[in-house]
C-alpha positions as CSV (number, residue, x, y, z in Angstrom):
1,X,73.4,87.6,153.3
2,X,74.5,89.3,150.2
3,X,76.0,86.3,149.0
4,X,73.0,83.8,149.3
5,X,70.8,86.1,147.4
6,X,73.1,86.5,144.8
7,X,73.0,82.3,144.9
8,X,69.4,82.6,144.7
9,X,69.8,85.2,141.7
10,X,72.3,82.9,140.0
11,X,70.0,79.9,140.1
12,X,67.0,81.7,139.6
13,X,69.1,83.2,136.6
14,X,70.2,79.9,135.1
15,X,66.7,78.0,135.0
16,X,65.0,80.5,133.2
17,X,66.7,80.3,129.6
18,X,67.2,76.3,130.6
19,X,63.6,76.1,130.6
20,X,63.1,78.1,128.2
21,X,65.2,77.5,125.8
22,X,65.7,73.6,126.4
23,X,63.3,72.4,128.7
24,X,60.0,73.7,127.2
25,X,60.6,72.5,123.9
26,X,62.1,68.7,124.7
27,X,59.1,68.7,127.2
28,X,56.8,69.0,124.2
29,X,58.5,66.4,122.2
30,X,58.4,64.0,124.6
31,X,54.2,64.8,125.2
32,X,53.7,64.8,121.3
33,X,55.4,61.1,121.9
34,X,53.0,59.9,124.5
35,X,49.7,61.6,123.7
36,X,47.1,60.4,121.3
37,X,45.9,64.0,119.4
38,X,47.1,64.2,116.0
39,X,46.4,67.6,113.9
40,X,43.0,67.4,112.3
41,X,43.5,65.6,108.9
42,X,42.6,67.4,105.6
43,X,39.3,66.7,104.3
44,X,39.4,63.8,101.4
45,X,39.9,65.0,98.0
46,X,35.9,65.8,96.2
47,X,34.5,67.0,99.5
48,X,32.9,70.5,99.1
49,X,35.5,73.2,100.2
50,X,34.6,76.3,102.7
51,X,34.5,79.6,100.9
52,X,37.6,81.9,101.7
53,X,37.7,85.6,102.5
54,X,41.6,86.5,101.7
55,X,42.3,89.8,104.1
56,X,45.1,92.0,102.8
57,X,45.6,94.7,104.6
58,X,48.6,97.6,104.1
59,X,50.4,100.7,104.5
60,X,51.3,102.8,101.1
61,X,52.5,98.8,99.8
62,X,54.5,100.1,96.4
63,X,55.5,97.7,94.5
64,X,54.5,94.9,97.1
65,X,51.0,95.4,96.2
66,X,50.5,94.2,92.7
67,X,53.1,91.3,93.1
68,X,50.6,89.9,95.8
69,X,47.5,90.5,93.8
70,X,49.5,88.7,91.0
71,X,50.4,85.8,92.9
72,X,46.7,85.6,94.2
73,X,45.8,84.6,90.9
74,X,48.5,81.8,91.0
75,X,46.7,80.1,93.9
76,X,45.4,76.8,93.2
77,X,41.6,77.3,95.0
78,X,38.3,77.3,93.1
79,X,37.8,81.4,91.7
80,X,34.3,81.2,92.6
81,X,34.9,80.4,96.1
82,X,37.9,82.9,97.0
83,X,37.1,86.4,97.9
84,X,39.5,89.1,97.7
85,X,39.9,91.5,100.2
86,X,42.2,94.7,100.5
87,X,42.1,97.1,102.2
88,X,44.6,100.2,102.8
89,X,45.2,101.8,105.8
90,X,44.8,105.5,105.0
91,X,44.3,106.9,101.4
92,X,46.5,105.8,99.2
93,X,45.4,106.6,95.6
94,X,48.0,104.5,93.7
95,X,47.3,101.3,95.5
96,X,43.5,101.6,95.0
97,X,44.2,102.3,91.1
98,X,46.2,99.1,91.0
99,X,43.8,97.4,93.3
100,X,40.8,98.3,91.1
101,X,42.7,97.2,88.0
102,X,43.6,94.4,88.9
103,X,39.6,93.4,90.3
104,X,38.6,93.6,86.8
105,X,40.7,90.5,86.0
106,X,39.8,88.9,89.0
107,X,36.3,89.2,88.9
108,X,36.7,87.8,84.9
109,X,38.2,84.6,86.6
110,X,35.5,84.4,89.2
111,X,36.4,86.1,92.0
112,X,34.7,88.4,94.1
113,X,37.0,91.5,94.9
114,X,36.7,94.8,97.6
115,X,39.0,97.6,97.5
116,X,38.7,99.1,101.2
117,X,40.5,102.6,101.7
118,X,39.7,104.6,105.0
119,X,40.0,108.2,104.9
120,X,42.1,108.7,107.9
121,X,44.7,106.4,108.9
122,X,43.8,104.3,112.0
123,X,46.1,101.6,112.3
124,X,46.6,98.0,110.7
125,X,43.9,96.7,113.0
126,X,41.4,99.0,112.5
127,X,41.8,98.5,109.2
128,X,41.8,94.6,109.9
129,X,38.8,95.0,111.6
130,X,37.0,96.7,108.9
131,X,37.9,94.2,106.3
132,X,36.9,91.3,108.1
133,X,33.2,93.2,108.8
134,X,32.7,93.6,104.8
135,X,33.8,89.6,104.4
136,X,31.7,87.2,103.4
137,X,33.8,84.0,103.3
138,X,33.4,80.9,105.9
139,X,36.8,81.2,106.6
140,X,39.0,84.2,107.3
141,X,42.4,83.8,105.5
142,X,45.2,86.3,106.6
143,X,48.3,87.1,104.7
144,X,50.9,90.1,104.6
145,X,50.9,91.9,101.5
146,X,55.0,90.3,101.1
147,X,54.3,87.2,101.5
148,X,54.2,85.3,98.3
149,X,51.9,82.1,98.6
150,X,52.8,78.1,97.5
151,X,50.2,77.9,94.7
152,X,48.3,75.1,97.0
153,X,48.7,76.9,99.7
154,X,45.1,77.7,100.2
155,X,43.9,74.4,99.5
156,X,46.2,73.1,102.7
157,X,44.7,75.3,104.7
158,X,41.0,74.8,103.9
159,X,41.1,71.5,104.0
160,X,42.0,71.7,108.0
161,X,38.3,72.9,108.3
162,X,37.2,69.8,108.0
163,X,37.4,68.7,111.5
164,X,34.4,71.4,113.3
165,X,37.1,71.4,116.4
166,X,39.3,73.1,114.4
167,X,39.1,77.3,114.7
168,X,42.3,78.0,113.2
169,X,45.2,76.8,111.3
170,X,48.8,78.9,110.8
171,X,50.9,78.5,107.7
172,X,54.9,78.4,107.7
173,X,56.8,81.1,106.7
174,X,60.3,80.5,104.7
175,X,62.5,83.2,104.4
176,X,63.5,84.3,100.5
177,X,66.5,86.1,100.1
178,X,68.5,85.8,103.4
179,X,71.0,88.8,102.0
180,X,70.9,90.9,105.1
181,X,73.7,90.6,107.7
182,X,71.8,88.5,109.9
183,X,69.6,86.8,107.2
184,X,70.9,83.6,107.7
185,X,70.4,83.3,111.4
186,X,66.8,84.9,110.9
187,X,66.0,81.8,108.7
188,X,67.5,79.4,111.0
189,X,65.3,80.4,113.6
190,X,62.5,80.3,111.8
191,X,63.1,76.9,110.8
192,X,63.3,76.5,114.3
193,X,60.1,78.1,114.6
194,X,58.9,75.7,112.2
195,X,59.6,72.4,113.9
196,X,58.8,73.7,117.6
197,X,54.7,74.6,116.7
198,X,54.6,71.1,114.6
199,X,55.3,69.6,117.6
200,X,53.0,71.8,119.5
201,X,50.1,71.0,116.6
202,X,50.2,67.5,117.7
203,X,49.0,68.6,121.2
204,X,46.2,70.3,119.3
205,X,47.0,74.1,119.6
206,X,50.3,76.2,119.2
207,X,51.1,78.9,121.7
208,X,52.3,81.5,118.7
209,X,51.3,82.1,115.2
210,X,52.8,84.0,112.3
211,X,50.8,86.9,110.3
212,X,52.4,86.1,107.2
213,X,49.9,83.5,106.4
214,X,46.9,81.4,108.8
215,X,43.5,81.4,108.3
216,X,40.9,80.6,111.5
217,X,36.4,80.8,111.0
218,X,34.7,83.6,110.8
219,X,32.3,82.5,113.0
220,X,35.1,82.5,115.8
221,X,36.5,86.2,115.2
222,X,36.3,89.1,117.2
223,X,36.8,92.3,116.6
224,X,40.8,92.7,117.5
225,X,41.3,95.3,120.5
226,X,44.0,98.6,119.8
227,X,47.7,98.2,120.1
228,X,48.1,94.1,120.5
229,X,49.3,92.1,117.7
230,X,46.7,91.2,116.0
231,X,48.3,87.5,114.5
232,X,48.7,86.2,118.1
233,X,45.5,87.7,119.1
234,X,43.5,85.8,116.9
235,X,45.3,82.6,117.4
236,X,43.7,83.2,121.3
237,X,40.7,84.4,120.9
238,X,39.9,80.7,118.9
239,X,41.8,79.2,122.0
240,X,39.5,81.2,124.0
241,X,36.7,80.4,122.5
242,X,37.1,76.5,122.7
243,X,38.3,75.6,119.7
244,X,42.1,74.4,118.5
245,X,44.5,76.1,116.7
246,X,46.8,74.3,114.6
247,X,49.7,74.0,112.4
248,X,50.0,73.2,108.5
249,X,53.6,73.1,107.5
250,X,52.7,72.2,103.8
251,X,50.7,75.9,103.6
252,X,53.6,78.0,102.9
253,X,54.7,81.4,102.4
254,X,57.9,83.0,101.2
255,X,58.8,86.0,102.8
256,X,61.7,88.1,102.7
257,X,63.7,88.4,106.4
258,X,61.6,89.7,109.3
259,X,64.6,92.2,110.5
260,X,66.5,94.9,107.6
261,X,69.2,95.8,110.0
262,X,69.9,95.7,113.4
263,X,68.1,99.5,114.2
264,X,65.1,97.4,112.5
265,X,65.6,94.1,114.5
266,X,65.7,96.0,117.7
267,X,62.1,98.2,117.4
268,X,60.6,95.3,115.5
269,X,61.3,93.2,118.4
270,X,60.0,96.4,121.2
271,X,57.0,96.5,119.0
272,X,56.0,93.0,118.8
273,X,56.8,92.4,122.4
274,X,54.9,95.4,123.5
275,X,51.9,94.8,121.8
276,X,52.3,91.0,122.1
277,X,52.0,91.4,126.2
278,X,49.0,93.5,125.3
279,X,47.2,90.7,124.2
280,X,48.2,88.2,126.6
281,X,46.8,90.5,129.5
282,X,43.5,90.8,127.4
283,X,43.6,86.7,127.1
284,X,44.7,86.3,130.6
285,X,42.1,83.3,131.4
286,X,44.3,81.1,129.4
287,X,47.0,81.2,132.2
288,X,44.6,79.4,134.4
289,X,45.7,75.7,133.9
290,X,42.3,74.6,135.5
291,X,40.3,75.3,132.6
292,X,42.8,74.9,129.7
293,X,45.5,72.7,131.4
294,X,49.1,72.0,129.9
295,X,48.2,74.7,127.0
296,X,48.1,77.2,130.0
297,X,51.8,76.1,131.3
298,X,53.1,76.1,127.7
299,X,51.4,79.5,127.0
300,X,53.2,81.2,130.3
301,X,56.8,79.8,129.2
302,X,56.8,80.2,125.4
303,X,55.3,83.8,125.9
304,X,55.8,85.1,129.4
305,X,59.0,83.4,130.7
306,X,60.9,84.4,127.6
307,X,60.0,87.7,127.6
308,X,61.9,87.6,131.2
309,X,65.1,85.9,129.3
310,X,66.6,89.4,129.3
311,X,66.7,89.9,133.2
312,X,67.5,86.3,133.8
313,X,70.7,87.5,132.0
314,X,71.1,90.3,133.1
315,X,70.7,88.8,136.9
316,X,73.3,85.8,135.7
317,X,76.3,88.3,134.6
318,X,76.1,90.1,137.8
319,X,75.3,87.6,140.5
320,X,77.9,85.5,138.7
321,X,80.6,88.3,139.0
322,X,79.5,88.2,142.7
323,X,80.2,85.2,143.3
324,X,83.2,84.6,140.9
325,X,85.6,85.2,143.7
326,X,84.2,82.6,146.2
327,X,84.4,79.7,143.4
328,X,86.0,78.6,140.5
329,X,82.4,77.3,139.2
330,X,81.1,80.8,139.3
331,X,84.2,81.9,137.6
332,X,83.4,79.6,134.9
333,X,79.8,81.0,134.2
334,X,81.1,84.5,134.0
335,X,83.7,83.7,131.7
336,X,81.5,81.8,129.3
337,X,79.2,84.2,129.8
338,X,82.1,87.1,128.9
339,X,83.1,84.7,125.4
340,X,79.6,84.7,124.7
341,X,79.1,88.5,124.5
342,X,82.8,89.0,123.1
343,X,81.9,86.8,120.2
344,X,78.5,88.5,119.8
345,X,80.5,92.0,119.9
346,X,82.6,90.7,116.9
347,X,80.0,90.5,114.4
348,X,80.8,93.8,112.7
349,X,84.0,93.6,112.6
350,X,83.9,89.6,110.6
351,X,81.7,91.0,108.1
352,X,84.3,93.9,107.1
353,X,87.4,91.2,106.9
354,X,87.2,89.2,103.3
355,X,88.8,85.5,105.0
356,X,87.4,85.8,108.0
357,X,86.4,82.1,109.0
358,X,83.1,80.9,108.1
359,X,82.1,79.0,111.3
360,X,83.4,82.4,113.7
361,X,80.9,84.2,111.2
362,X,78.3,82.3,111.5
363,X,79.1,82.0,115.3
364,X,79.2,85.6,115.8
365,X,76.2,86.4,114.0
366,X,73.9,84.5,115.8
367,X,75.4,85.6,119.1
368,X,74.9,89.0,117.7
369,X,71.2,88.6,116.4
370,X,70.5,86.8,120.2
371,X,72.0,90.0,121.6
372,X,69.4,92.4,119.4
373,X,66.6,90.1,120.2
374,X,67.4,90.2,123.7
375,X,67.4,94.2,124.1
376,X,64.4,95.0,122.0
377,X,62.7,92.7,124.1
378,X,63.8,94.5,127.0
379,X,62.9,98.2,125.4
380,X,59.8,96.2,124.7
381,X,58.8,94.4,128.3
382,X,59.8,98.0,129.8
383,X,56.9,99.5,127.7
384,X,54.3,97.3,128.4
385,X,55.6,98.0,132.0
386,X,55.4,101.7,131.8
387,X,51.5,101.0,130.3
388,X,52.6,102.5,126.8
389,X,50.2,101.0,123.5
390,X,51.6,100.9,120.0
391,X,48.7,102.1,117.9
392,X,50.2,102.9,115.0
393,X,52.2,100.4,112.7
394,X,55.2,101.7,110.2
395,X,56.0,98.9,107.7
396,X,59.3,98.6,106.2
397,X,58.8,95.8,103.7
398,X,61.4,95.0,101.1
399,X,59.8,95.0,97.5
């Protein structure tokens, strides 16, 4: 008895990452090979361009404030047509002195600006939420106040709008200055990242989108709910709503990496889980693969089933060192298994000797970031579980 349920464990234990991890993404490759979508194609160049609302929206930014606001006016998009947007979460007297200062220059160039500053400090969504109500662009462009913008980066994304099925389009973030630890593996993955939603673009909507740069109608917005993450959220809500959300690799920001350390990887990772699941319950009709078909099956693996990968591993170590003694197959699952977490366990230890190899490095730090990943989600599933919201945001950018 106790041994076919630990069988059924193992199994159980094994497909998940599989389909995760493997199965979902070759599934989509093959689809992308057989369907006939292709992402909407950017209006010809003369056509008459949407007017933009660019939402900035921050925590006591420093220094990150007037680098954005400098490279705004780097963007290659018509002045007359962008509109400006910042607003601070919370009073924050510097950043409105630099905002206001830099309007001035702004509005010489021909572009409308707003300096937002709430009195009490509500949260980046409420703050979100109040920008977007004082915008007055056709289209709603998003960016974190680190990311630093391709000069034609609007002009990609704008140009998406010209297909009317299109609600929303997501930029691609590349990481600048990978100096941390883990920096390396962080922008690996998000060149992983990268490829996996261009795929998913050519099936007409992404499951996942990235808050350091997209842009969707304001027309299709909603005012975004407390405590979910307010990038995915809006990348549902047009979902929700009928329309497609897509992918434009060529729109790109730089941004330094995601994670500082590994105390920083690990409640990043609760947070955006936490919240993440948030949303999904509030966008729960999109699991029903009735009304939005193979977008709802993609949806429940890229964003449900992982967020299980960490008790699928959990449940493979120990049914695995159950059933090590009764064959040698098991015996070889739990010893990979062991390697695995004995390389990941290196990590600090490499980065402390001067020749250690360069491929065990690299090994190890991936392992190691996997490992992180896999217990913030954890802290972060457990949480959501436990019915706990994350209100409040505490940034720690990197000037």
């Amino acid at each position: 008895m106790i041994r076919t349920a630990a069988e059924i464990v193992f199994w159980i234990a094994v497909a998940i990452p599989l389909l995760v991890v493997v199965g979902n993404p070759l599934c989509i490759y093959v689809a992308t090979l057989l369907q006939r979508h292709r992402p909407s194609p950017e209006a010809a160049v003369g056509q008459p361009l949407p007017s933009l609302s660019l939402i900035v929206v921050a925590y006591r930014p420093g220094p990150l404030l007037k680098a954005k606001l400098a490279n705004v006016l780097q963007l290659n998009y018509p002045a007359p047509l962008v509109e400006v947007v910042y607003a601070s979460d919370g009073e924050d007297a510097a950043a409105m002195a630099e905002c206001r200062a830099w309007a001035e220059q702004a509005r010489a160039a021909g572009m409308a600006v707003q300096c937002l500053e709430t009195a009490v400090r509500g949260g980046k969504i409420a703050a979100i939420n109040e920008a977007v109500a004082r915008a007055h662009g056709d289209v709603l462009v998003f960016s974190d106040v680190d990311a630093r913008l391709e000069a034609g980066a609007l002009q990609h994304l704008a140009r998406r709008f010209a297909d009317p099925a299109l609600g929303g389009v997501g930029g691609r973030r590349v990481v600048a200055g990978a100096h941390t630890r883990t920096g390396a593996v962080q922008a690996m993955y998000w060149r992983l990242d990268a490829w996996l939603k261009t795929q998913e673009s050519r099936l007409g909507a992404v499951t996942s989108n990235d808050g350091k740069l997209y842009a969707m109608r304001r027309a299709v917005f909603v005012p975004i709910p407390d405590a979910v993450t307010d990038d995915l959220y809006n990348c549902l809500t047009v979902l929700r709503r009928g329309f497609r959300f897509e992918y434009e690799p060529a729109a790109v920001a730089a941004a330094p990496t995601p994670s500082r350390d590994d105390a920083h990887e690990i409640t990043r990772r609760r947070r955006i889980v936490c919240r993440g699941l948030h949303g999904l319950w509030r966008s729960r009709e999109l699991f029903n693969p009735v009304a939005f078909g193979w977008l709802s099956v993609r949806l429940f693996i890229n964003k449900l089933l992982r967020r299980m990968l960490p008790v699928a591993l959990m449940g493979l170590l120990c049914s695995s060192l159950l059933l090590s003694f009764s064959s040698g197959m098991y015996l070889a699952v739990l010893l990979l298994q062991m390697c695995c977490y004995g390389v990941a366990v290196l990590h600090p230890l490499l980065h402390t000797v001067a020749k250690a190899p360069r491929r065990l490095v690299k090994l190890s730090s991936t392992a190691w970031y996997v490992c992180l990943g896999m217990y913030g989600t954890w802290l972060g599933t457990l949480d959501f579980v436990r019915g706990k919201r994350v209100a409040m945001w505490m940034p720690m950018k990197a000037p």
